[in-house]
C-alpha positions, 0 to 999 in steps of 0.5 A: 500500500502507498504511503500514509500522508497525515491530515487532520480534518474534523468530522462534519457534515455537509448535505449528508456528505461526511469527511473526517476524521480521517488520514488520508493517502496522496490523491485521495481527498480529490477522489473523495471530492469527486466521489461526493459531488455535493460537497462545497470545495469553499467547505472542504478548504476550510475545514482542511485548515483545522487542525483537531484530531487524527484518524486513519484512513477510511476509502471506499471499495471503488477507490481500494480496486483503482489502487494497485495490489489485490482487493476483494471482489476485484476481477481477475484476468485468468481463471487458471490463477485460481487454485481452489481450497482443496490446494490450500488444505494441503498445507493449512489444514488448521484452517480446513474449517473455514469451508464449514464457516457462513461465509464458506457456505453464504452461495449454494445451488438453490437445489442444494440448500438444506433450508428449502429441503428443511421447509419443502413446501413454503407459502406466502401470500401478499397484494393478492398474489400467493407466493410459493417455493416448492423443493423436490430431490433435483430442484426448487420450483419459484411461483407466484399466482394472481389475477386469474395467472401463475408463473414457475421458475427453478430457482439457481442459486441461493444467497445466505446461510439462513442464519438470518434469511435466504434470497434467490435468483433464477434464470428466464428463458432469454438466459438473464438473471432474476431476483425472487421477490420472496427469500425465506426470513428464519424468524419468520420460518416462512417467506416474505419480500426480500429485503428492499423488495417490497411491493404495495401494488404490482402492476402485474404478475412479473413485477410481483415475481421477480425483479431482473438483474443487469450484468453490472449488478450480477457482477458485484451480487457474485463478487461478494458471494462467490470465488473467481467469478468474474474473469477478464471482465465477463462473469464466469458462472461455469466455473466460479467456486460457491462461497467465500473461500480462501482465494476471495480474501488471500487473492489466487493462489495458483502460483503460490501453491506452485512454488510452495510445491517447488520449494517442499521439494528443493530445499534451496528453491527460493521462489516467493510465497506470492500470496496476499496476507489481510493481516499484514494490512494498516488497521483502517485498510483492514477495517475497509478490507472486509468492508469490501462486501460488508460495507465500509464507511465510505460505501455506506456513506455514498450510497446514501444509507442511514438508519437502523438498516446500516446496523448490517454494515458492521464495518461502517458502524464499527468506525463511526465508533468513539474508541476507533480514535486513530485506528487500532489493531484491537478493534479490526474486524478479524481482532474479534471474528477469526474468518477461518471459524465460526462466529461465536455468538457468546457475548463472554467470548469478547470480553479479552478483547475489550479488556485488551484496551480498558483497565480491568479495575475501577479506579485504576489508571488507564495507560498507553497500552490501555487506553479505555476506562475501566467500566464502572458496571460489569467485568464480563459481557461487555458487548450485552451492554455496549454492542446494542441488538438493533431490531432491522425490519426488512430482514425481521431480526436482530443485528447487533449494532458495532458502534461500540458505546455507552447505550442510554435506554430509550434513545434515538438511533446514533447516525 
């Protein structure tokens, strides 16, 4: 990565267009002008000759792929580069779970998913059209009836595990991607409008159905779902791997296991490992690294999103938080969630982690290597009480809110 220049900017907001805190690398405030058009270049100069606190720097996913170097959901020009996790196992059986993990397992075939065997015959009904997904031992059959007509797919593939929910696509005879209007919610155990879906009076049966989906968006919806599967430009359905696994977040690993392979066998080969390691990345670029498909602050912020929804955007909110300060590697997504395991739902489990920052006892001086003050009420549990579950409609459930903070009852949600 480029060096870091740092520039003290304080945080503001100007027509919902936030800058700052931030530290940023040269050239970046002009992609970020040019970014966010509705920002006043006067506003932008005069906040620049401030000088209040320093962050890290936060960019967009855009702006991370125009960078050289690896960067997730970036294409790739061969799928031959890729050599599948089976290749990886080989050398880092301690990381074999991962292809148990959600995110190993977040695209599966819809005729595959242990969800719509679980629930064979699923039921719906919503403006007068009935919504049904019926699973037999070869497919998932989608339809919807209404005003005297029905229309059936097979569905193709599912999206999420069904911790929270499950999505579809399917594919019309004009060979184009459709999105279902129906997922399956887990609360719900049956289906409703998929999030950001919803209708309240379709024109008609098609629009009550699906919603089609442009290549651009397939693109993005299976860069983030899915391993090598754009290629050279194009999306590889044939032969992208289901899943986020190894190569989505270490970059293709076809060379890498090639010289691994000449080295085991030549103890004086000398040939470069020539694999991408997140970890040795600066904390903020990290955060940005998994917000590549979780959303980083930059995303959220250009896209417009605000409100309970962005709870889904841990990355984001993450940030947003009063003990991100200037960034440390205690508190970047992988200091608490190993990507090679399951997550652990137990709030004891990142209580080591808080304490690796806050004094442990009331009263006690806080210090460089523990900045944060002992917390007057519990040793234990800290994210029941400083990680609210914030109820998201859409997706009927509860996310748990990563802007860590002293949670006050009652009050508004903290934009």
């Amino acid at each position: 990565m480029p060096g870091r220049i740092k520039i003290e900017i304080p945080k503001i907001h100007v027509e919902d267009c936030q800058i700052g805190p931030a530290a940023e690398k040269p050239g970046r405030i002009a992609k970020r002008r040019a970014a966010c058009e509705r920002f006043s270049m006067v506003a932008l100069a005069a906040v620049l000759s401030l000088q209040t606190s320093t962050a890290a720097a936060q960019l967009s996913t855009q702006d991370h792929l125009a960078e050289p170097g690896f960067w997730p959901t970036q294409d790739q020009p061969s799928r031959a580069s890729f050599a599948g996790p089976e290749s990886c196992v080989r050398c880092h059986a301690s990381r074999a779970s991962q292809t148990e993990t959600p995110m190993a397992q977040n695209m599966i075939p819809a005729a595959s998913a242990e969800i719509l065997h679980t629930h064979p015959a699923l039921a719906s009904s919503a403006n007068k059209f009935d919504y049904r997904i019926e699973t037999g031992v070869n497919a998932a059959i989608y339809s919807v009836a209404g005003g005297g007509q029905r229309s059936s797919y097979a569905l193709m593939w599912a999206f999420g595990t069904g911790r929270v929910a499950q999505s579809y696509l399917f594919k019309k005879e004009d060979g184009g991607f459709y999105e279902a209007r129906a997922s399956f919610f887990t609360n719900l155990k049956t289906l409703d409008f998929t999030p950001g879906r919803a209708l309240t009076s379709p024109t008609g049966i098609a629009e009550a159905m699906y919603r089609p989906v442009g290549q651009a968006e397939v693109q993005r919806c299976f860069a983030c779902h899915a391993t090598a599967a754009n290629i050279d430009g194009q999306f590889d359905e044939k032969h992208l791997i289901p899943g986020v696994t190894c190569e989505a977040c270490h970059g293709p690993g076809a060379s890498h296991a090639s010289a691994m392979d000449q080295r085991a066998g030549n103890e004086s080969a000398t040939a470069k490992p020539g694999i991408f390691n997140p970890g040795d990345l600066l904390p903020a670029d990290a955060v940005d690294f998994c917000g590549a498909c979780h959303s980083s602050f930059w995303d959220v912020k250009l896209s417009g999103g605000k409100g309970d929804s962005t709870t889904r955007s841990a990355p984001y909110r993450l940030v947003t938080s009063k003990c991100w300060g200037t960034g440390d590697a205690r508190l970047t997504c992988t200091a608490c969630h190993d990507p090679h395991k399951q997550l652990d739902n137990e709030a004891s489990a990142y209580d080591a982690i808080c304490r690796s920052c806050h004094v442990n006892k009331r009263g006690e001086k806080t210090t460089a290597s523990h900045p944060g003050v002992a917390c007057p009420k519990a040793v234990k549990n800290c994210t029941d009480c400083h990680m609210e579950k914030v109820y998201v409609p859409e997706m009927h459930a509860n996310f748990t809110d990563h802007r860590i903070r002293i949670v006050h009852p009652g009050e508004a949600f903290p934009e």
